[in-house]
TORKOL-4160 file (C-alpha; in steps of 0.2 Angstrom, whole numbers, padded with zeros to 4 digits, m for minus):
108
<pt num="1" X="0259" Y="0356" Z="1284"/>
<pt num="2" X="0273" Y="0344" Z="1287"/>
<pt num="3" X="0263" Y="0336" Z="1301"/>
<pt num="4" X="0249" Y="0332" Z="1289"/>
<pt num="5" X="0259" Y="0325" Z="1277"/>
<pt num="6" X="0267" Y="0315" Z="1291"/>
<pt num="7" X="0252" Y="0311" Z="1296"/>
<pt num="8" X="0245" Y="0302" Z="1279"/>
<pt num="9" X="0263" Y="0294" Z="1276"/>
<pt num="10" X="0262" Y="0287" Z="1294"/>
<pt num="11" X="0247" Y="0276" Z="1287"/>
<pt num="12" X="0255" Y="0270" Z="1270"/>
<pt num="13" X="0271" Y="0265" Z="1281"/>
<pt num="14" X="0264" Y="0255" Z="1292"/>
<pt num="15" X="0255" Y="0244" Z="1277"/>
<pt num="16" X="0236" Y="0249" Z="1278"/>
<pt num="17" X="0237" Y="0260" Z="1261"/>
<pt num="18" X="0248" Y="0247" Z="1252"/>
<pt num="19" X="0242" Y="0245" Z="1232"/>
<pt num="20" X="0251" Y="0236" Z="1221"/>
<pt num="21" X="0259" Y="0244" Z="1203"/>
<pt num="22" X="0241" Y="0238" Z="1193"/>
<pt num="23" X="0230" Y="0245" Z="1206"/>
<pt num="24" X="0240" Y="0261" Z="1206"/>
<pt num="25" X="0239" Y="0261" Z="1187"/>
<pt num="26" X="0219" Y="0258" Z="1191"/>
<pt num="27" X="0216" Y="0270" Z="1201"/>
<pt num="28" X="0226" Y="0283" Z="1191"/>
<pt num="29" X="0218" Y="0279" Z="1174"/>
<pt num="30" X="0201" Y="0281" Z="1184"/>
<pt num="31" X="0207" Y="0298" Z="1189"/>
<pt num="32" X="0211" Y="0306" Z="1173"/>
<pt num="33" X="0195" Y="0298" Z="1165"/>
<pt num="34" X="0185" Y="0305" Z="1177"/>
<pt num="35" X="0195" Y="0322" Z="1176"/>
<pt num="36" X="0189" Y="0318" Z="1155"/>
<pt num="37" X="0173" Y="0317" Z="1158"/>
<pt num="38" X="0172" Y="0332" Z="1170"/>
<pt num="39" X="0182" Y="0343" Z="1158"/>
<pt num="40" X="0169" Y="0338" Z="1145"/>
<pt num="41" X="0155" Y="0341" Z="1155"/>
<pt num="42" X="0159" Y="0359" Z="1159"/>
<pt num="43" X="0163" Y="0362" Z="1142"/>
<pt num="44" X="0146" Y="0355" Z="1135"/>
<pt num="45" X="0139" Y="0367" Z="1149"/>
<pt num="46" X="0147" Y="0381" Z="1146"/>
<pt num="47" X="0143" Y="0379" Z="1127"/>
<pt num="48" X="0124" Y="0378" Z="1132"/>
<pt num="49" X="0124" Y="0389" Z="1143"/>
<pt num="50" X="0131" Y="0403" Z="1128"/>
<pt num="51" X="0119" Y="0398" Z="1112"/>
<pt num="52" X="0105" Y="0400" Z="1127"/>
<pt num="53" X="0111" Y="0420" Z="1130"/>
<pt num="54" X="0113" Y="0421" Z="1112"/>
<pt num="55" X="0094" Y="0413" Z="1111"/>
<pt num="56" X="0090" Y="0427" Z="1121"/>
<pt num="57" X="0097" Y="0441" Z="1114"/>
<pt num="58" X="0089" Y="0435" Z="1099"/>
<pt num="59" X="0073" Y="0433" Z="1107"/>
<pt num="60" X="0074" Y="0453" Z="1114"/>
<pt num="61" X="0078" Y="0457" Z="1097"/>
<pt num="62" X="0064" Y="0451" Z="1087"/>
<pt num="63" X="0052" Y="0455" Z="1103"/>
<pt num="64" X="0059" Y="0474" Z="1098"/>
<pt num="65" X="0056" Y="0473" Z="1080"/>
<pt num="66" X="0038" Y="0468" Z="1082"/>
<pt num="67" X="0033" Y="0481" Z="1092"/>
<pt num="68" X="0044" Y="0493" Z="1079"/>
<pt num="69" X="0035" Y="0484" Z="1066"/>
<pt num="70" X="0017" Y="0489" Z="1076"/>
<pt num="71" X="0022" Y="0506" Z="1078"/>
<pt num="72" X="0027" Y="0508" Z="1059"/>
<pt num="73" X="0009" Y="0501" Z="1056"/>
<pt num="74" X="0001" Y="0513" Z="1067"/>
<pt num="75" X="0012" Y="0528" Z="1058"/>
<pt num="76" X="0005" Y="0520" Z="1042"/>
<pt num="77" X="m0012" Y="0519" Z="1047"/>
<pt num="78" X="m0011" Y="0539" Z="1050"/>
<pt num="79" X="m0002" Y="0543" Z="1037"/>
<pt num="80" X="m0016" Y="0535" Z="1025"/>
<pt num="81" X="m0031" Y="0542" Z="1032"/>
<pt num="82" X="m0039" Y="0555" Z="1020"/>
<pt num="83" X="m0036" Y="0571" Z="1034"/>
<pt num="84" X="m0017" Y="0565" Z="1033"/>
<pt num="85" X="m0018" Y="0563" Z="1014"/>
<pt num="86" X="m0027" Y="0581" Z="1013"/>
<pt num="87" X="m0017" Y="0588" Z="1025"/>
<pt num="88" X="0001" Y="0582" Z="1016"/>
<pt num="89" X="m0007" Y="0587" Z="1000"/>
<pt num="90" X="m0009" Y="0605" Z="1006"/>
<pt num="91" X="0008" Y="0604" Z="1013"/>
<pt num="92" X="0015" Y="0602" Z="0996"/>
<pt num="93" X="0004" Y="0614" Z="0989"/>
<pt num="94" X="m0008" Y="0606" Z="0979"/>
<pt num="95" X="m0029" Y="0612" Z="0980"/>
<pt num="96" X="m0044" Y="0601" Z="0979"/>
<pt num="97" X="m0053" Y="0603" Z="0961"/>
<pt num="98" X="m0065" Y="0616" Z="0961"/>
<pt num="99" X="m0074" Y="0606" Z="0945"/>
<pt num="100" X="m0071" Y="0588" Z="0939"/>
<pt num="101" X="m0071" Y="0586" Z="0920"/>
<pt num="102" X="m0075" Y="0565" Z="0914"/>
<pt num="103" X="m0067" Y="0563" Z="0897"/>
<pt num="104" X="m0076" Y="0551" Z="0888"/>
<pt num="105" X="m0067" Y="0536" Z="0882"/>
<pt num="106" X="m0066" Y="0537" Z="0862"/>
<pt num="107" X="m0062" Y="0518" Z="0860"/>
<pt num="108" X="m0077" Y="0510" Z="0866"/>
């Protein structure tokens, strides 16, 4: 390592590097705004990048929701046919009529 370091001061010693105090102030101001800029670059990218996995997940849960809210339909659809309604019926206890009786409505 010392001989690298020798190595670049070598150049500045013998005047090829030499920058006065405003170009020094220059370059450095460049420096830390690009090192800004880059610092809010990655932080805008890492927030898009974490609302689009939250998109996601969000996407997977209502993709799973409509295929529970299919299946609750399908459960429904059985559950309202007449040999479902019969067969709960009978599970409770009830019997179908063996006569139906109409009363009359007086008021009319």
């Amino acid at each position: 390592m010392p001989d690298f370091l020798e190595w670049v001061t070598h150049g500045v010693k013998q005047g090829r590097f030499e920058m006065n105090a405003a170009a020094t102030v220059g370059v450095s101001l460049v420096v830390v705004v690009l090192t800004l800029v880059t610092a809010l670059y990655l932080m805008l990218i890492s927030r898009t990048a974490a609302r689009g996995r939250y998109i996601e997940g969000l996407q997977a849960q209502a993709f799973g929701l409509q295929r529970e809210n299919q299946q609750l339909m399908v459960d429904i659809a059985e559950q309202s046919t007449v040999s479902g309604l019969r067969e709960r019926a009978e599970a409770l206890g009830l019997v179908a009529a063996e006569t139906i009786e109409f009363v009359a409505d007086l008021e009319q």
